[in-house]
C-alpha positions, 0 to 999 in steps of 0.5 A: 034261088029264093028270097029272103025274108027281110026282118029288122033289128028292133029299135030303141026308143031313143039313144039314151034307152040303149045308154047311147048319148044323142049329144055325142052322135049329133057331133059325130054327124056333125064332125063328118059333115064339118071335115067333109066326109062323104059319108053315104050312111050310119047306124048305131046298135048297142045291146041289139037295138038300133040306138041312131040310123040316118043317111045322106041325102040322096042316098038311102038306108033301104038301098044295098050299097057296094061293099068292097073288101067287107065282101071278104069278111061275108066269104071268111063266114062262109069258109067257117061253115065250110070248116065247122060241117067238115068240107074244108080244113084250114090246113087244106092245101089249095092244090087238093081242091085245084091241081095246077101244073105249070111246066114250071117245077119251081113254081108248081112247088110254091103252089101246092104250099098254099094252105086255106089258112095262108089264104085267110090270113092274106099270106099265099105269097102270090103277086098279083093286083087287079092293077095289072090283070084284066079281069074283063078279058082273063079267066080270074082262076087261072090268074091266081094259079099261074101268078109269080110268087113275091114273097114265102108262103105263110109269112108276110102280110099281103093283102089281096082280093084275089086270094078271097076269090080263091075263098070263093071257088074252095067254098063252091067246090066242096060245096057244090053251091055257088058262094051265094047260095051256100050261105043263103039258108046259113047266114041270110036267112037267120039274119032276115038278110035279102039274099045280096047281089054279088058280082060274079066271074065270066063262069058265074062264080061270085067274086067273094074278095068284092062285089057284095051289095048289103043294106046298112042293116045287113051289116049291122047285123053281122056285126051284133051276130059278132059280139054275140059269139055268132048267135043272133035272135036267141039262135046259133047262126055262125058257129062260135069257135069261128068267130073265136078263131076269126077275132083272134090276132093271126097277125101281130102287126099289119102295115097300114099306117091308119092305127097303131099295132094294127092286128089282123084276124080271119078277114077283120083288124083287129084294134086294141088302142080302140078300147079293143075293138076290130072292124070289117072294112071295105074300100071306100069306107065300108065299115062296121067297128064292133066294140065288144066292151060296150056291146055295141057296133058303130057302121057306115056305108060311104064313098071317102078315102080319108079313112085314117081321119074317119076312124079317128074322128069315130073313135073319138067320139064313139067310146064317150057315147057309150055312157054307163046309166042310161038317162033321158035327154030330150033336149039332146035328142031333139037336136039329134032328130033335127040333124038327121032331118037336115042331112036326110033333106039336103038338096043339089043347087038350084040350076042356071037356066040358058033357054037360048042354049037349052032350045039349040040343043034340045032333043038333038043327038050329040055323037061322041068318040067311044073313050074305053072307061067314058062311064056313069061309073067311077073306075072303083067299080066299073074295074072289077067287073068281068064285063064292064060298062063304058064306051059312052057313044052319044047323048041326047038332052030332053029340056022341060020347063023344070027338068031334063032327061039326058039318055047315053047308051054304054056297052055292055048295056042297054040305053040309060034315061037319067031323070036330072033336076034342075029347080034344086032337088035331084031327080031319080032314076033307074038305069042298068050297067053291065048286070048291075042295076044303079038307081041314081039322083041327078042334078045339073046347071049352066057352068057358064054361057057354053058349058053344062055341068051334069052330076050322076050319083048312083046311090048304090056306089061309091063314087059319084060322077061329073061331066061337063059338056062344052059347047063349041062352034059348028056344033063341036062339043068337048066332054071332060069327066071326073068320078069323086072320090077320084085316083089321086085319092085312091092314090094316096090311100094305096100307099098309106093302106101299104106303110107308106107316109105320105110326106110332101115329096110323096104327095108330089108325085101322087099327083102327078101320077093322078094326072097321068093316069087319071086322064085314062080312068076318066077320059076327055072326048069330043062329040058332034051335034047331029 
């Protein structure tokens, strides 16, 4: 496959050249910063211009970030080609394009029922949750064909990535490209989008429902290719009556809790008390808001489960940013560049240094017990692949005078040499798990007289991950890990995500459900000094 060409949005000079307050992005940033969102990264566009970007430190705009659900609302633009060059019918039953026959006449009935359209609006009836299917060991499309029924077809909301993924294979089928290919010379390309890595199945169908990995830019610009009914630098890239169809109100009301009288169209929610504005959305807080009165798109990439905070904190402030006549304000600008300055350099702590404990150690091979999911990755990634890394079975320390390199082998993988700082700056690396290529920074210092506390941010991931090594007597070392955001969050999110609210007694039991089965997703093990 070749590659793209990347091209760039043009940039305003200034916020306030696209009618764009800085005073009121600076609160924004700073209202993040002060509620202590983990937010990876933003841009701001109005008009087709980039008005304000900035990212976090030690993650980077230039660096495509996992997307999540925002991979579904790439796979529904696929389906509208498929839909607007006669190769797909929304009214298609699934079974044309996949004929299934259980044995079971009930079920084979409720299958053959199943519409693209049931498929893209989340209402295919089927009970099934990447919870309870193991997408390392089970073939994904024979999951979905042979899964129960939870409700009838065409009528509930029930939002799953699965039936995405089913998106994904229709695409490839009447195409005969994978979903990546197809859309190569149909949306990346128009848009000067690097053609995206995207996770795949064991039989190399990309997943569709997740997996996408875009830069904050590519997102903008499916967003500015939205508010321009689908035409992008002066051209046609998506077909207008898609993005008519897509933005349309399919469902008059979806559960989650975050908004009121949350909509939901082709793949997107559709929000009318946010000054009419609708949003793709990935899992982790993936989002681009378009907000078509003001011609503007609001996105972020970030690894935060408070998304009913997030949005409102966006929404509160972005509206009052979008000001009528354009004025300059070098005051307000200048302190907007300042904050961005200080969020772009922000820096790990300084480490505490035990040379006695760092030379017992140094370049010794601390051999560990093979826990299943002892990973770099936190489990919202590491979950979905078809072939997932783990297994940590050892470590290796490399003390300098001013850093360390700490090397682990995961299977599925080769061995991983992470650069880690410790004179309060992060070090980078590059390491490879499963098939997919991290780039990390890494810190870490002396807990205390025994424990190491090492901190692995990938930067192209949501989460982020902490060990820390206990040393014990006769060489023992006892291992704790944790990724951040951890299950408990994910835990809460669910619910909230399915109409629950979340009152005390709830929050109770997420807890303790956390602490059951977090001590699965992120394993304590023990090792031995060789």
């Amino acid at each position: 496959m070749s590659e793209t060409k990347t091209t760039h949005l043009p940039r305003a000079k200034t916020p306030e050249e696209v009618g764009v307050s800085s005073r009121v992005l600076k609160e924004l940033l700073h209202d993040f910063d002060r509620l202590g969102l983990n937010m990876h990264s933003v841009m701001v566009t109005r008009n087709g211009k980039v008005a304000m970007e900035c990212a976090w430190a030690p993650y980077d705009l230039n660096i495509p970030h996992t997307m999540f659900s925002f991979s579904k609302q790439v796979t529904s633009i696929a389906v509208g080609f498929a839909v607007s060059e006669g190769l797909l019918s929304l009214d298609d039953p699934v079974c044309k394009y996949f004929p299934y026959e259980s044995g079971k006449e009930k079920q084979d009935a409720r299958n053959n029922e199943i519409t693209v359209y049931d498929l893209i609006t989340q209402r295919s009836g089927k009970n099934i949750s990447i919870f309870t299917t193991n997408n390392e060991k089970n073939e994904w499309l024979n999951n979905w064909l042979s899964a129960p029924f939870k409700g009838v077809t065409g009528e509930k909301f029930n939002y799953l990535s699965e039936n995405i993924y089913m998106l994904s294979r229709l695409v490839t089928k009447v195409s005969g490209q994978g979903l990546t290919e197809y859309l190569t010379p149909r949306l990346f390309e128009p848009l000067g989008i690097e053609t995206p890595y995207w996770e795949h199945d064991h039989n190399g169908f990309d997943a569709g429902g997740w997996g996408a990995f875009l830069k904050t830019e590519d997102m903008a610009k499916i967003g500015v290719c939205f508010l321009n009914m689908g035409q992008y630098d002066g051209k046609q890239v998506i077909p207008e009556d898609w993005i008519r169809q897509s933005t349309e109100r399919h469902l008059a009301e979806v559960p989650p809790t975050f908004t009121d009288k949350l909509g939901y169209g082709f793949q997107l929610f559709i929000q009318p008390e946010f000054r009419g504005t609708y949003s793709f959305n990935g899992l982790y807080t993936q989002f681009d808001i378009m907000y078509p009165k003001y011609n503007a798109v609001f996105t972020c990439t970030a690894g935060e489960l408070r998304e009913a905070d997030f949005l409102h904190l966006t929404h509160a402030h972005l509206p009052n940013a979008f000001i009528d006549v354009p004025e300059e304000d070098a005051e307000g600008f200048a302190a907007l560049q300042a904050y961005m300055k200080k969020i772009a350099e922000r820096k790990p702590p300084m480490a505490r240094r035990r040379p006695d404990k760092e030379a017992e150690i140094n370049g010794r091979l601390i051999k560990t017990t093979a826990r299943h999911n002892a990973s770099v990755l936190g489990s919202g990634n590491n979950f979905m692949l078809s072939a997932r890394a783990g297994k940590i079975n050892s470590f290796r320390f490399n003390f300098t005078h001013d850093s360390l390199q700490v090397e682990f082998t995961e299977k599925n993988s080769p061995k991983s040499v992470v650069n880690v700082g410790l004179d309060g700056e992060y070090l980078y690396s590059e390491i490879q798990l499963s098939e997919l290529t991290v780039p990390v920074a890494s810190f870490g210092t002396w807990e205390s007289e025994n424990v190491f506390k090492l901190t692995v941010v990938p930067r192209n991931m949501a989460q982020y991950r902490e060990f820390f090594f206990r040393f014990l007597p006769a060489g023992v070392v006892h291992v704790t890990s944790r990724a951040l955001p951890g299950f408990k969050d994910l835990f809460e999110f669910y619910l909230q995500f399915n109409g629950m609210v979340l009152n005390e007694p709830l929050r109770k039991t997420c807890t303790v459900v956390a602490k059951a089965i977090g001590s699965v997703l992120d394993p304590n093990f023990y090792g031995v000094i060789k």
